[in-house]
Backbone as XML, in Angstrom:
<?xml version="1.0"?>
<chain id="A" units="angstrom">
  <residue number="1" name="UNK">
    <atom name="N" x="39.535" y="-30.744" z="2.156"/>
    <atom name="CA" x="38.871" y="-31.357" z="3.297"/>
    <atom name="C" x="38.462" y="-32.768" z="2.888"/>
  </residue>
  <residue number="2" name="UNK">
    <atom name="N" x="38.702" y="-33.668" z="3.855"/>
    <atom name="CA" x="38.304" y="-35.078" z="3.432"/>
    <atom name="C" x="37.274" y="-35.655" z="4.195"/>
  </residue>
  <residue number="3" name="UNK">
    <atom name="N" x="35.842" y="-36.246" z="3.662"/>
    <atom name="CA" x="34.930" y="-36.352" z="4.637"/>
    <atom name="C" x="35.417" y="-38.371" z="4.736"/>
  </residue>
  <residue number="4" name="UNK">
    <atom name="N" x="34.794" y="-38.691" z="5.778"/>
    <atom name="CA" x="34.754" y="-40.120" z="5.979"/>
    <atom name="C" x="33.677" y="-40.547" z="6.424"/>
  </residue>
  <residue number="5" name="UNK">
    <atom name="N" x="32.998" y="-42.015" z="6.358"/>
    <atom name="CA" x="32.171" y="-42.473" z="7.061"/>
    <atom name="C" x="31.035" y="-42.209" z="6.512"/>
  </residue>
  <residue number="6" name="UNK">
    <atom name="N" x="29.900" y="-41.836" z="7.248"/>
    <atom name="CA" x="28.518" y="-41.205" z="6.506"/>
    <atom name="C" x="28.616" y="-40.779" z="6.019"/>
  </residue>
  <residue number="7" name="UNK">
    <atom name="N" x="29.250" y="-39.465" z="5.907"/>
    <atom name="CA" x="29.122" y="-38.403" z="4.567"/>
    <atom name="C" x="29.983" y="-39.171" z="3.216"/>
  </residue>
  <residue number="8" name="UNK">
    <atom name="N" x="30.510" y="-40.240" z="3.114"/>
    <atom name="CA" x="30.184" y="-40.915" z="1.614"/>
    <atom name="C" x="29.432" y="-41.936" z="1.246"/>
  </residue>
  <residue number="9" name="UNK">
    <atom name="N" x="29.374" y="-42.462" z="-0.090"/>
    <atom name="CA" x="28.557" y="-42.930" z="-0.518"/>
    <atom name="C" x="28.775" y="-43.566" z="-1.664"/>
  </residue>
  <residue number="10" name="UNK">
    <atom name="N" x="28.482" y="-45.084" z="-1.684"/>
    <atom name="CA" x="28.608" y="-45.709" z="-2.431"/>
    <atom name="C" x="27.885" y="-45.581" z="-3.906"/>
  </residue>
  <residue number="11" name="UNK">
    <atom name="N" x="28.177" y="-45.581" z="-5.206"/>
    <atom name="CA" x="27.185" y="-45.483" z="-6.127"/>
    <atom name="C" x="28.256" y="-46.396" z="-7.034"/>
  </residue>
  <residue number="12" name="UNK">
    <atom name="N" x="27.394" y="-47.564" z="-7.516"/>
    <atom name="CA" x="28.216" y="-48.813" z="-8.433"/>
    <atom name="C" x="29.915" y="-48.430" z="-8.358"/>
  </residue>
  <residue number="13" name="UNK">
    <atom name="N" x="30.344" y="-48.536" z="-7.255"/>
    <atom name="CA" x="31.238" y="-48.850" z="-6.839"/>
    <atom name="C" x="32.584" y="-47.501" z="-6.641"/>
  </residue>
  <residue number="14" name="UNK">
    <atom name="N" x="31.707" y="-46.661" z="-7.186"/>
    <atom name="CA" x="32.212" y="-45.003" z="-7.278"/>
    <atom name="C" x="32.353" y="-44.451" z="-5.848"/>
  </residue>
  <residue number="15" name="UNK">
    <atom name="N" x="33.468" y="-43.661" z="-5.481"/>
    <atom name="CA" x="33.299" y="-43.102" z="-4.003"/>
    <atom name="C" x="32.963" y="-41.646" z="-4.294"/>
  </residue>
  <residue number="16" name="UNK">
    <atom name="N" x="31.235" y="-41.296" z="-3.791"/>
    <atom name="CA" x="31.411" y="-39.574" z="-4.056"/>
    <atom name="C" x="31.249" y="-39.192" z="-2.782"/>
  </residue>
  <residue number="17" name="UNK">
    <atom name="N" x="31.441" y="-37.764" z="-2.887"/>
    <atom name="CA" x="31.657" y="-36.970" z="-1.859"/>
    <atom name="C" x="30.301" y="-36.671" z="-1.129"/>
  </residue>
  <residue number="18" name="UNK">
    <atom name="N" x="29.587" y="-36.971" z="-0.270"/>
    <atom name="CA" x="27.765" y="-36.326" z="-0.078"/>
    <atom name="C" x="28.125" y="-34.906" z="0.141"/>
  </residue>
  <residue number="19" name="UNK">
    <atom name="N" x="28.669" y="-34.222" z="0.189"/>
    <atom name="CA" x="28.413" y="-32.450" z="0.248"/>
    <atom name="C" x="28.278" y="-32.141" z="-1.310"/>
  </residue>
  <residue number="20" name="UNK">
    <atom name="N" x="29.521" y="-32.941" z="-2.178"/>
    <atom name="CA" x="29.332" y="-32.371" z="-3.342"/>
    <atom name="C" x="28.005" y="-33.014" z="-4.106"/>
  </residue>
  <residue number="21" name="UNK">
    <atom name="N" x="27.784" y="-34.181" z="-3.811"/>
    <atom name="CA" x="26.332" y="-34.322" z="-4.322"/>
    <atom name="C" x="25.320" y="-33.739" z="-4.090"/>
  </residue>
  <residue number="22" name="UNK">
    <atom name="N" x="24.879" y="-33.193" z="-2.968"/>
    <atom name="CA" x="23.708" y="-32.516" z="-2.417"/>
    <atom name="C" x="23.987" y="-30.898" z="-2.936"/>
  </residue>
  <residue number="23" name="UNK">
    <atom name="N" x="25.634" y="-30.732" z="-3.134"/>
    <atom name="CA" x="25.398" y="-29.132" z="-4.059"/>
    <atom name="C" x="25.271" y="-29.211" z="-5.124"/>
  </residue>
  <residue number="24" name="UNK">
    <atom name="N" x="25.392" y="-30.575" z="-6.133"/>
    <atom name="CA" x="24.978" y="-30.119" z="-7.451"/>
    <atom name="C" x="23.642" y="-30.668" z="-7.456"/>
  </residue>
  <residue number="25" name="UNK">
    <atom name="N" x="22.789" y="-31.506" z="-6.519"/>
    <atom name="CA" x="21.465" y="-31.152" z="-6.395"/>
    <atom name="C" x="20.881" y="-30.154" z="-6.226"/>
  </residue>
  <residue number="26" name="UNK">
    <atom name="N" x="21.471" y="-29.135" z="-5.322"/>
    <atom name="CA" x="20.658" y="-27.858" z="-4.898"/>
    <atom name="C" x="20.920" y="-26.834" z="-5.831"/>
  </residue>
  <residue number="27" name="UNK">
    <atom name="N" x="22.120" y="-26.750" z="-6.709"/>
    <atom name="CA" x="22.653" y="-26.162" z="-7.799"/>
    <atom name="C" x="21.313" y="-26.001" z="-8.942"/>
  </residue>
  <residue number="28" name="UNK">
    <atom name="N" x="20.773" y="-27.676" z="-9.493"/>
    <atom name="CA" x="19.483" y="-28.090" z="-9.776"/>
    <atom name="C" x="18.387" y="-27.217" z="-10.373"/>
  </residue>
  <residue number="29" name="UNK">
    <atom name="N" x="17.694" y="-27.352" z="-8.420"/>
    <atom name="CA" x="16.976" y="-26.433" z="-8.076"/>
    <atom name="C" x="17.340" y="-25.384" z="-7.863"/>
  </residue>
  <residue number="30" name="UNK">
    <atom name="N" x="17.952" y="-24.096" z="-7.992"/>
    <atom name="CA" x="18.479" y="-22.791" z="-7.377"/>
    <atom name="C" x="17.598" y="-22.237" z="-8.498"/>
  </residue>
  <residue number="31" name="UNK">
    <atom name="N" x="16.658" y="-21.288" z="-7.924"/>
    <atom name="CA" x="16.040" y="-20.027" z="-8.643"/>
    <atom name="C" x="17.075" y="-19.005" z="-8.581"/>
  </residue>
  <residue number="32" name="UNK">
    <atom name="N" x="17.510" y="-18.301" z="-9.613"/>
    <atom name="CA" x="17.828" y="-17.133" z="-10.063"/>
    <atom name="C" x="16.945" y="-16.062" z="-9.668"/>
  </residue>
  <residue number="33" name="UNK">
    <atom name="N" x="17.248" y="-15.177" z="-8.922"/>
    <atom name="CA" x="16.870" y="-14.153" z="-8.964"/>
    <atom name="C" x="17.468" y="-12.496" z="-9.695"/>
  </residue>
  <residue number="34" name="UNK">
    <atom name="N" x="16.459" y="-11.798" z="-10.287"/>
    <atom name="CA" x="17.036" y="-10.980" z="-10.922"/>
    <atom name="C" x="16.686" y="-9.140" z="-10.814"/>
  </residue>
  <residue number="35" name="UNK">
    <atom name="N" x="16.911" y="-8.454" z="-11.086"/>
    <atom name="CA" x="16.505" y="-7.234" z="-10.494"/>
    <atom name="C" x="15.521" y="-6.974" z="-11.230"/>
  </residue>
  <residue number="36" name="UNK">
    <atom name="N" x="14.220" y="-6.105" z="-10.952"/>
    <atom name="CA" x="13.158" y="-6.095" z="-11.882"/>
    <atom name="C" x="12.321" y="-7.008" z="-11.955"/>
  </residue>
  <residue number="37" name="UNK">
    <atom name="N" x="11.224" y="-7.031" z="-12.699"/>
    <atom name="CA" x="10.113" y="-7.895" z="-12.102"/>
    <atom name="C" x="10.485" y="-9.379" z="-12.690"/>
  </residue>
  <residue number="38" name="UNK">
    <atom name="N" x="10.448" y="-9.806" z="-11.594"/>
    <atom name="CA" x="10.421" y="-11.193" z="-11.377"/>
    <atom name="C" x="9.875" y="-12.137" z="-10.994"/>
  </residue>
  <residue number="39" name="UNK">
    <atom name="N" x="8.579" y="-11.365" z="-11.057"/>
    <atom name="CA" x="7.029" y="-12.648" z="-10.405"/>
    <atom name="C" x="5.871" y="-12.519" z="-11.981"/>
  </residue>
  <residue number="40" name="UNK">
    <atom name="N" x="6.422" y="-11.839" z="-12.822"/>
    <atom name="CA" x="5.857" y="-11.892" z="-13.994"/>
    <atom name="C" x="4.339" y="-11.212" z="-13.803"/>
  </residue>
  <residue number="41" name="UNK">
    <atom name="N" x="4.264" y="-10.606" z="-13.019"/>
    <atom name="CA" x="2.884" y="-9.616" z="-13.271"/>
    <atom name="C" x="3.225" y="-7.972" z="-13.978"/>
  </residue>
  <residue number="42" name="UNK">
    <atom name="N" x="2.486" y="-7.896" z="-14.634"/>
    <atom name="CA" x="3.166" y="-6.834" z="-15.031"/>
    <atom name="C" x="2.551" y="-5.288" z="-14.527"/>
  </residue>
  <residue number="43" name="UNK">
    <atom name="N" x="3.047" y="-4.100" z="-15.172"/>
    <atom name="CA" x="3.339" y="-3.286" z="-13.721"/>
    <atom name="C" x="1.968" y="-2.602" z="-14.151"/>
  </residue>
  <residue number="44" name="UNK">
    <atom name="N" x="1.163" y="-2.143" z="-12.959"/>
    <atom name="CA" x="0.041" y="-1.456" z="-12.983"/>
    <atom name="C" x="0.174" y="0.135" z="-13.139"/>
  </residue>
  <residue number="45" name="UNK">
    <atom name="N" x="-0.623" y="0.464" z="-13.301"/>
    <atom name="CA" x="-0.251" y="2.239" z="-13.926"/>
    <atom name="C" x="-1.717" y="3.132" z="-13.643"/>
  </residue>
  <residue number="46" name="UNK">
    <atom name="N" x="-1.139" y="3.781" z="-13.156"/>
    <atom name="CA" x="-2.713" y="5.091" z="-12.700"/>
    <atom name="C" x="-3.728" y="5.039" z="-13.982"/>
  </residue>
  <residue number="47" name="UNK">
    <atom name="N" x="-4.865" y="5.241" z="-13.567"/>
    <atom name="CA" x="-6.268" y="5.561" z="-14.725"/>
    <atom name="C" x="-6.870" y="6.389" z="-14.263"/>
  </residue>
  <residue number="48" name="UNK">
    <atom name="N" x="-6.860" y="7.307" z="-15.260"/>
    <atom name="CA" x="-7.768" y="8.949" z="-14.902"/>
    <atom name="C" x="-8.874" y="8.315" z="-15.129"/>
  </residue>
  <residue number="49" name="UNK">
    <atom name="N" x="-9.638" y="8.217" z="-14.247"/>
    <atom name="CA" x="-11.200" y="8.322" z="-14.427"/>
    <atom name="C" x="-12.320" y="9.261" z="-14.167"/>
  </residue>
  <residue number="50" name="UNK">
    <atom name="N" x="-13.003" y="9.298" z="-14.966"/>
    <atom name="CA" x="-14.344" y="10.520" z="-15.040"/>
    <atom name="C" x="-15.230" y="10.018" z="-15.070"/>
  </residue>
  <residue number="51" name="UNK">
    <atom name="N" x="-16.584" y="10.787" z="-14.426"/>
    <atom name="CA" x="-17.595" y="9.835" z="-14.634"/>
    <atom name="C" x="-18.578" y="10.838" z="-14.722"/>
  </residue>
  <residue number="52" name="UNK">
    <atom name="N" x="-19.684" y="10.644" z="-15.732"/>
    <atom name="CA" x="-20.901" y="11.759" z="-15.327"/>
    <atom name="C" x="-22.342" y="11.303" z="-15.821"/>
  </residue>
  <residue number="53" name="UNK">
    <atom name="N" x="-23.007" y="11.324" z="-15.406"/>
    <atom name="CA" x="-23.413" y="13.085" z="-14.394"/>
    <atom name="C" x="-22.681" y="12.101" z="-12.796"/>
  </residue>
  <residue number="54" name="UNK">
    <atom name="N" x="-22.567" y="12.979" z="-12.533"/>
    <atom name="CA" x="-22.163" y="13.240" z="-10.618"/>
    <atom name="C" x="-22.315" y="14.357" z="-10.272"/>
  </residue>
  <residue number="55" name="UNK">
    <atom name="N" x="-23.014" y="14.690" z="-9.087"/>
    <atom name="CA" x="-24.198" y="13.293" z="-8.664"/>
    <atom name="C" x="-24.928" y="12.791" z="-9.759"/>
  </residue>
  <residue number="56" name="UNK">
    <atom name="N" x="-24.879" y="11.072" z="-9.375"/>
    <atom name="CA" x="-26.202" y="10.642" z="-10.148"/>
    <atom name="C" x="-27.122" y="10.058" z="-9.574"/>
  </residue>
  <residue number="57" name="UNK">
    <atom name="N" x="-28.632" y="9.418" z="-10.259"/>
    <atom name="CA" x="-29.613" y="8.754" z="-9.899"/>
    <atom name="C" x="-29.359" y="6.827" z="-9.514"/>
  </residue>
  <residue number="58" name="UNK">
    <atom name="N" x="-28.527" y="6.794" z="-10.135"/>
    <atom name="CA" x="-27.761" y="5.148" z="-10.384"/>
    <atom name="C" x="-27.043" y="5.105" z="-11.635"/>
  </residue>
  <residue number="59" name="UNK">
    <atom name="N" x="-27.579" y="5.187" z="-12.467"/>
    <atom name="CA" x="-26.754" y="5.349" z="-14.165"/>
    <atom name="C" x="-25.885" y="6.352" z="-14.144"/>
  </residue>
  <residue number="60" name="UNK">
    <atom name="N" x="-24.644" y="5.733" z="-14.482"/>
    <atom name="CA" x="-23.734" y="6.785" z="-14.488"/>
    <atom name="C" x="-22.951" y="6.091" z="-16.204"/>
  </residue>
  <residue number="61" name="UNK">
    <atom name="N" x="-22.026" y="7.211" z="-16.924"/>
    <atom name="CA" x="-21.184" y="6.308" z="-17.409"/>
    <atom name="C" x="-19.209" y="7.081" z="-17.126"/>
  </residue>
  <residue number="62" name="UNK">
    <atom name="N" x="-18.730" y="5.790" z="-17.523"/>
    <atom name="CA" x="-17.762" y="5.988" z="-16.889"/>
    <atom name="C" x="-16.809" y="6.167" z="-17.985"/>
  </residue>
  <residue number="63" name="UNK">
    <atom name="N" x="-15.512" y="6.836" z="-18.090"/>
    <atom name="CA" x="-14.555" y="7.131" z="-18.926"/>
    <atom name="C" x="-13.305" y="7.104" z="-18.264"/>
  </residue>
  <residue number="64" name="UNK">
    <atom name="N" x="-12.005" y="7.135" z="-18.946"/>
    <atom name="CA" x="-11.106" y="7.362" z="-18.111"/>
    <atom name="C" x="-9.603" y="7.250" z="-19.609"/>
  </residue>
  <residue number="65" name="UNK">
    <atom name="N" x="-9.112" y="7.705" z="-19.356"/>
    <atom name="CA" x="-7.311" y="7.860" z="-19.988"/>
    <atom name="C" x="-6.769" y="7.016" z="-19.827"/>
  </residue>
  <residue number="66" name="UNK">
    <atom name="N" x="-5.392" y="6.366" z="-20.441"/>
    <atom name="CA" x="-4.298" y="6.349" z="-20.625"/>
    <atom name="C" x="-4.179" y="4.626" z="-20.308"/>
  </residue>
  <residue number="67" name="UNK">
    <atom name="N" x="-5.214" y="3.765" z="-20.516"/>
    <atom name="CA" x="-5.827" y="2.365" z="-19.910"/>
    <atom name="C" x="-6.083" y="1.636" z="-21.082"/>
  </residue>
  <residue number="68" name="UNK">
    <atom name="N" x="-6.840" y="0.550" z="-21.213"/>
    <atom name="CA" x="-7.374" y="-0.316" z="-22.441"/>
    <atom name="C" x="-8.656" y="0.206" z="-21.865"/>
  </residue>
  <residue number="69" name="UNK">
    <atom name="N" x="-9.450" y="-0.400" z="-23.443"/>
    <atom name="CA" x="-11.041" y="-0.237" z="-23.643"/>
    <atom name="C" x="-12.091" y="-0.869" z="-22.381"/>
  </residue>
  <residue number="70" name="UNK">
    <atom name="N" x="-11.657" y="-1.998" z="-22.538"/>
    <atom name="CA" x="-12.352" y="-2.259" z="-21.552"/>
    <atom name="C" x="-11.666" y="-2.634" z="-20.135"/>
  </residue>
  <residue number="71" name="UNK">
    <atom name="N" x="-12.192" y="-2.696" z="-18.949"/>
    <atom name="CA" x="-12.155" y="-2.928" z="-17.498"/>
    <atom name="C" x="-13.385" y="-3.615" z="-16.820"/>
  </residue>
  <residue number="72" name="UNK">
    <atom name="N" x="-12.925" y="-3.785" z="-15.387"/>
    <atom name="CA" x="-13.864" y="-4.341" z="-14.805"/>
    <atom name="C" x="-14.028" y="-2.880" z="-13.250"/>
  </residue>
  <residue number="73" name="UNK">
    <atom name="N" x="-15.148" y="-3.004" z="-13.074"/>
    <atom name="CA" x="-15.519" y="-2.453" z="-11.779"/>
    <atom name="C" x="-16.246" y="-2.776" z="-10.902"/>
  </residue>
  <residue number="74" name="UNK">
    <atom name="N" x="-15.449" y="-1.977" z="-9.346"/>
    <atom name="CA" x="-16.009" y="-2.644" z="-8.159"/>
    <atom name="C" x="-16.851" y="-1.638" z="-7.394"/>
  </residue>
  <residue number="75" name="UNK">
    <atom name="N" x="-17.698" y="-1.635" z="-7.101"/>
    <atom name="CA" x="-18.181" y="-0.257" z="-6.211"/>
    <atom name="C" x="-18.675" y="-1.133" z="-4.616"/>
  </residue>
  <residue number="76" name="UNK">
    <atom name="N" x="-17.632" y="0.010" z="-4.060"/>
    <atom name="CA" x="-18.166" y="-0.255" z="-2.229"/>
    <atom name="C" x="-18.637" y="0.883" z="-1.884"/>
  </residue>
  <residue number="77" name="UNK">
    <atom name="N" x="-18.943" y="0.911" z="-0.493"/>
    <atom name="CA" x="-20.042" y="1.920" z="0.277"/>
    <atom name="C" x="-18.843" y="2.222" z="1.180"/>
  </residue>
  <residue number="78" name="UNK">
    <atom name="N" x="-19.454" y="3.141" z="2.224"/>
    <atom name="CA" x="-18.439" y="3.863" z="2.865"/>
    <atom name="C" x="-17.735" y="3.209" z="4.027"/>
  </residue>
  <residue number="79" name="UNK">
    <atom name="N" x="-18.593" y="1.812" z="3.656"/>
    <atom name="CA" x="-18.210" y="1.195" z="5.278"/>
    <atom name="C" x="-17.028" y="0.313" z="4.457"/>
  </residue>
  <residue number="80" name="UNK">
    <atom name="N" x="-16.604" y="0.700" z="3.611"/>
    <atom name="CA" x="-15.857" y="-0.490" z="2.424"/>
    <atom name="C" x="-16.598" y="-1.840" z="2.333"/>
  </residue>
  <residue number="81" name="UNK">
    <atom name="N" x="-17.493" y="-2.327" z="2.423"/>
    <atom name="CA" x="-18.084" y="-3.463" z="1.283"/>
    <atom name="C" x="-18.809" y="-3.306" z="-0.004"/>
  </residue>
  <residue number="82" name="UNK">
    <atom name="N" x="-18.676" y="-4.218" z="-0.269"/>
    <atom name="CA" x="-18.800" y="-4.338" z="-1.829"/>
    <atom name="C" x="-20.075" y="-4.675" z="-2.156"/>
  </residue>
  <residue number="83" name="UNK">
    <atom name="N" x="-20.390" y="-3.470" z="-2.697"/>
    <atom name="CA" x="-22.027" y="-2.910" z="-2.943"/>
    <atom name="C" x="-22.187" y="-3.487" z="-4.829"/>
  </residue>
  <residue number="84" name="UNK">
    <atom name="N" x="-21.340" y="-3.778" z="-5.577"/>
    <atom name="CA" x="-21.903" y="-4.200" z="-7.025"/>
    <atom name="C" x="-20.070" y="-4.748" z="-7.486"/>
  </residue>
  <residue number="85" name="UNK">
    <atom name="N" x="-20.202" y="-5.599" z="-8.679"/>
    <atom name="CA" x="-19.256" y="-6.031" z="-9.666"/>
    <atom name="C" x="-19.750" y="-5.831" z="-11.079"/>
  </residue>
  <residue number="86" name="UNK">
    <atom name="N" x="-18.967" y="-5.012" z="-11.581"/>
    <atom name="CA" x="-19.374" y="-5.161" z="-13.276"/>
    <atom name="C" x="-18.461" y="-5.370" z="-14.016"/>
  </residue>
  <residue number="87" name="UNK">
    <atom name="N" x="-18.236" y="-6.369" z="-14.559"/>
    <atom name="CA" x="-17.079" y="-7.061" z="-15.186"/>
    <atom name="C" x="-16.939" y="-6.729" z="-16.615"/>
  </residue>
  <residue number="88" name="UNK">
    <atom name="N" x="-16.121" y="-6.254" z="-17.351"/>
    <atom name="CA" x="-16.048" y="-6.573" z="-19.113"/>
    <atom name="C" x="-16.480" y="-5.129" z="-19.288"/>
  </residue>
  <residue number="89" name="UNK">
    <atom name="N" x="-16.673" y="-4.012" z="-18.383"/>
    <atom name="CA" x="-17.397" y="-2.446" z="-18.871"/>
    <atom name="C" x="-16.246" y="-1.816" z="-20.253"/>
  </residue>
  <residue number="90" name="UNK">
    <atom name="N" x="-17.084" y="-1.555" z="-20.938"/>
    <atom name="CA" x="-16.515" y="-0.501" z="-21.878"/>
    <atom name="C" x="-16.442" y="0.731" z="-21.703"/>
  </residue>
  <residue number="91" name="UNK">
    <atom name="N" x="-15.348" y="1.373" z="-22.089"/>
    <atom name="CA" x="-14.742" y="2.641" z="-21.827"/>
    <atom name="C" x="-16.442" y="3.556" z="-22.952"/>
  </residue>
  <residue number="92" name="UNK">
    <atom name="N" x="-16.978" y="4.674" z="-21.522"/>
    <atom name="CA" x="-17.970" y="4.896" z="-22.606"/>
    <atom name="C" x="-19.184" y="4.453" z="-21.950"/>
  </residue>
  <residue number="93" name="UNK">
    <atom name="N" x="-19.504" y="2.966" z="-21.694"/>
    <atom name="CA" x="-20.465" y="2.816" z="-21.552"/>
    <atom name="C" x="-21.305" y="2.931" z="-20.020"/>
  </residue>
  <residue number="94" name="UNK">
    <atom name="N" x="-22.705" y="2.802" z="-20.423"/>
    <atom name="CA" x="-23.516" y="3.411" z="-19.086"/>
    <atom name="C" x="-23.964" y="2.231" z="-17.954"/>
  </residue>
  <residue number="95" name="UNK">
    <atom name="N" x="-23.856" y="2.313" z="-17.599"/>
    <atom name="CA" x="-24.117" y="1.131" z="-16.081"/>
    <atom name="C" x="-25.378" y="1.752" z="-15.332"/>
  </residue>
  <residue number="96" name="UNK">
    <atom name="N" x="-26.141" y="0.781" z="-14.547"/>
    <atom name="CA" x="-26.686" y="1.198" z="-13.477"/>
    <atom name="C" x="-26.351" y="0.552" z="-12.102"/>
  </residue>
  <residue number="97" name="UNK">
    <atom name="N" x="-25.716" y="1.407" z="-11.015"/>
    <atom name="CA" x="-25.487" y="1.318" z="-9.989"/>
    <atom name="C" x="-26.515" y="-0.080" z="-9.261"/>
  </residue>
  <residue number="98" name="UNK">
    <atom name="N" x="-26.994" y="0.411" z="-9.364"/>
    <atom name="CA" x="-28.424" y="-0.329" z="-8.386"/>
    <atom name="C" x="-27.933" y="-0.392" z="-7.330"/>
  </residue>
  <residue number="99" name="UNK">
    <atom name="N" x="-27.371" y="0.851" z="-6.609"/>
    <atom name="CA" x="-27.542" y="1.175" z="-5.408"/>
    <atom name="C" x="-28.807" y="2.227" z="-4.515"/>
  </residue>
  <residue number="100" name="UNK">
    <atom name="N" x="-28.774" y="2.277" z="-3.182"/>
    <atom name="CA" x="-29.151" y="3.020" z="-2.799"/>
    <atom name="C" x="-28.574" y="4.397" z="-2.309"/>
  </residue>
  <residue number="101" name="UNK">
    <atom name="N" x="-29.326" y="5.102" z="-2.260"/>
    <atom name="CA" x="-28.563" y="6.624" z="-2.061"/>
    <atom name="C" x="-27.374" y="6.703" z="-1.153"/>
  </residue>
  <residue number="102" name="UNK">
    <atom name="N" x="-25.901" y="7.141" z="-1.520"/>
    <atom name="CA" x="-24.781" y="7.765" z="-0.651"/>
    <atom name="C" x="-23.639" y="7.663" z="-1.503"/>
  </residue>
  <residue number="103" name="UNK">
    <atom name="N" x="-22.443" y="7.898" z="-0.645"/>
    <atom name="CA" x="-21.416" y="8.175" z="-1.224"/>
    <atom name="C" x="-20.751" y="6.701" z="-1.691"/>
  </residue>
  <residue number="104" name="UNK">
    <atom name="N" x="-20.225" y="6.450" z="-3.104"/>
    <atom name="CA" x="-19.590" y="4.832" z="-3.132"/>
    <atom name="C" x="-18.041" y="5.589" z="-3.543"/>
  </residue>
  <residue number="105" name="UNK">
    <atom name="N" x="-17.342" y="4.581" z="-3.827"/>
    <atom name="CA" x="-16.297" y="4.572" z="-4.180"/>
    <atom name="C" x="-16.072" y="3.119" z="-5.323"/>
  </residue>
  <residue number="106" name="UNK">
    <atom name="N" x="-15.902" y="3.872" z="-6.538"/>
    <atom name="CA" x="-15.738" y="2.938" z="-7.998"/>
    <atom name="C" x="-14.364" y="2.614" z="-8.162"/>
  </residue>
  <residue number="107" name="UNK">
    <atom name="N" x="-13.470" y="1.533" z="-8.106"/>
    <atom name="CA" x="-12.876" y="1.052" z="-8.739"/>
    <atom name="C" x="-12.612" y="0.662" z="-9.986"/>
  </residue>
  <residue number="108" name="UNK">
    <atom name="N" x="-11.923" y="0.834" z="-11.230"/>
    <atom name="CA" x="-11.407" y="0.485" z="-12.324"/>
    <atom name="C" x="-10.436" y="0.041" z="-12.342"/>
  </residue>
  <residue number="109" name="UNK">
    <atom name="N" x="-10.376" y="-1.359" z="-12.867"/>
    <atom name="CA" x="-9.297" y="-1.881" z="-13.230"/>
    <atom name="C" x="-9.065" y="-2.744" z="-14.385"/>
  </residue>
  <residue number="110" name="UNK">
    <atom name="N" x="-8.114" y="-2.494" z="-15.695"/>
    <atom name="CA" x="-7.792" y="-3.352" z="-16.547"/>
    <atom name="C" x="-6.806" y="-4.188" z="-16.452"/>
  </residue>
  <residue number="111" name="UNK">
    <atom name="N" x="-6.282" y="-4.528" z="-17.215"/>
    <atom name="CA" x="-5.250" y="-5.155" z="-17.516"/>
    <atom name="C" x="-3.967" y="-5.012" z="-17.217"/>
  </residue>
  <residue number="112" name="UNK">
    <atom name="N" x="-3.619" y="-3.757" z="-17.261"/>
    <atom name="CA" x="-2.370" y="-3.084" z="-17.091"/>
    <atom name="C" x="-2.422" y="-1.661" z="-16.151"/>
  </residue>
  <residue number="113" name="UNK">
    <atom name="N" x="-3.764" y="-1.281" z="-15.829"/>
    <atom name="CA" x="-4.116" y="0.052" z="-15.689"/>
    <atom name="C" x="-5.329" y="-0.025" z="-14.268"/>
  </residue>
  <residue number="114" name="UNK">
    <atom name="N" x="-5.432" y="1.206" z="-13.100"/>
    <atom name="CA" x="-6.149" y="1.259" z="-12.124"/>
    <atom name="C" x="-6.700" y="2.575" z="-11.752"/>
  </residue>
  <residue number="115" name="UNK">
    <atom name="N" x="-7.556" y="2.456" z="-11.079"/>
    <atom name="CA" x="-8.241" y="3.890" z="-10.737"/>
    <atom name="C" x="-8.916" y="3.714" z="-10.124"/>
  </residue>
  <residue number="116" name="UNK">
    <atom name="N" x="-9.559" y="4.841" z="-9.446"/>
    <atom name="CA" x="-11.036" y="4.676" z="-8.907"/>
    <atom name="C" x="-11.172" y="5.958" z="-8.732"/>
  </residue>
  <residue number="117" name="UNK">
    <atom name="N" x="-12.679" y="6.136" z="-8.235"/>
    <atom name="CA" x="-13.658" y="7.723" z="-8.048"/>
    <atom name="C" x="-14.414" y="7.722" z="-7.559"/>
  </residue>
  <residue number="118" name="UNK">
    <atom name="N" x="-14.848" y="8.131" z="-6.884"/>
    <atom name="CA" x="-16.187" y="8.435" z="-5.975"/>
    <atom name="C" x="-17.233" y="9.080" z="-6.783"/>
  </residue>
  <residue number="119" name="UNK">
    <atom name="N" x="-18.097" y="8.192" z="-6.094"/>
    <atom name="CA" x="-19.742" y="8.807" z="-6.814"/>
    <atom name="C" x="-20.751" y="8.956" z="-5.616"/>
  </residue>
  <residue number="120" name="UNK">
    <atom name="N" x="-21.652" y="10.230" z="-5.904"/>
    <atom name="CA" x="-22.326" y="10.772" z="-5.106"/>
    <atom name="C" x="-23.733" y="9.918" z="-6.168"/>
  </residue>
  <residue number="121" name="UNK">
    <atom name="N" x="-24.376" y="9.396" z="-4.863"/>
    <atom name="CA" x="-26.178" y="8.790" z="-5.891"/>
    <atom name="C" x="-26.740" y="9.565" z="-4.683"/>
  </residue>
  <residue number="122" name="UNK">
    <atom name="N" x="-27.790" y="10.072" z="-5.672"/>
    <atom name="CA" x="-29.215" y="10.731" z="-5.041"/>
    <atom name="C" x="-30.202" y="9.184" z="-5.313"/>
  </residue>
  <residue number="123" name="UNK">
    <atom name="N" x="-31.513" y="9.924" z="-4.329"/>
    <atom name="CA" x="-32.477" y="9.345" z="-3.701"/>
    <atom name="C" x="-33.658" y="10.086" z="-5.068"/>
  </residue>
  <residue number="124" name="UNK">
    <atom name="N" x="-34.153" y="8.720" z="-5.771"/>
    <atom name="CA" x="-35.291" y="9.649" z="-6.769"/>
    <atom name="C" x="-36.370" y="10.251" z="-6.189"/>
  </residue>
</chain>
């Protein structure tokens, strides 16, 4: 195919083609795509979590399987907002809610690993 007119283009005295220039521009830029993860997050994986006593007063501590040491947690209320953040928790260690009495729902999440559990708080 022979283009004429606009579609060429002068460059120091060279005649190129503008389709073939604009494809080895876009050539360039072309992301590869590949099967498998390809946005570089890496893949999240269930976390058994336990927690006791349940019911509790507010202090609970939390445990869980097959995750890293530490995580962060979110606890909402039943209406789903977000009733506390505790960031950096150790597997093990004891928290206090500082909620008021009802049903929440705890989130865990590390690095690689997710979960959550419901906790029943009593009224002292």
């Amino acid at each position: 195919m022979k283009f004429e007119g606009a579609n060429l283009i002068h460059v120091r005295s060279i005649r190129v083609d503008l389709f073939t220039l604009l494809t080895k521009v876009v050539n360039l830029f072309w992301l590869n795509a590949f099967a498998g993860n390809i946005n570089g997050i890496s893949n999240i994986q269930a976390l058994d979590v336990n927690s006791f006593p349940n019911p509790c007063y507010g202090d609970i501590t939390l445990t869980w399987e097959g995750g890293d040491q530490v995580a962060d947690v979110v606890v909402f209320d039943q209406l789903e907002k977000k009733a506390g953040v505790f960031l950096n928790v150790t597997q093990g260690q004891k928290i206090n809610l500082n909620v008021s009495a009802g049903m929440y729902i705890l989130n865990i999440r590390s690095d690689n690993h997710t979960g959550s559990i419901t906790v029943d708080v009593l009224s002292e």
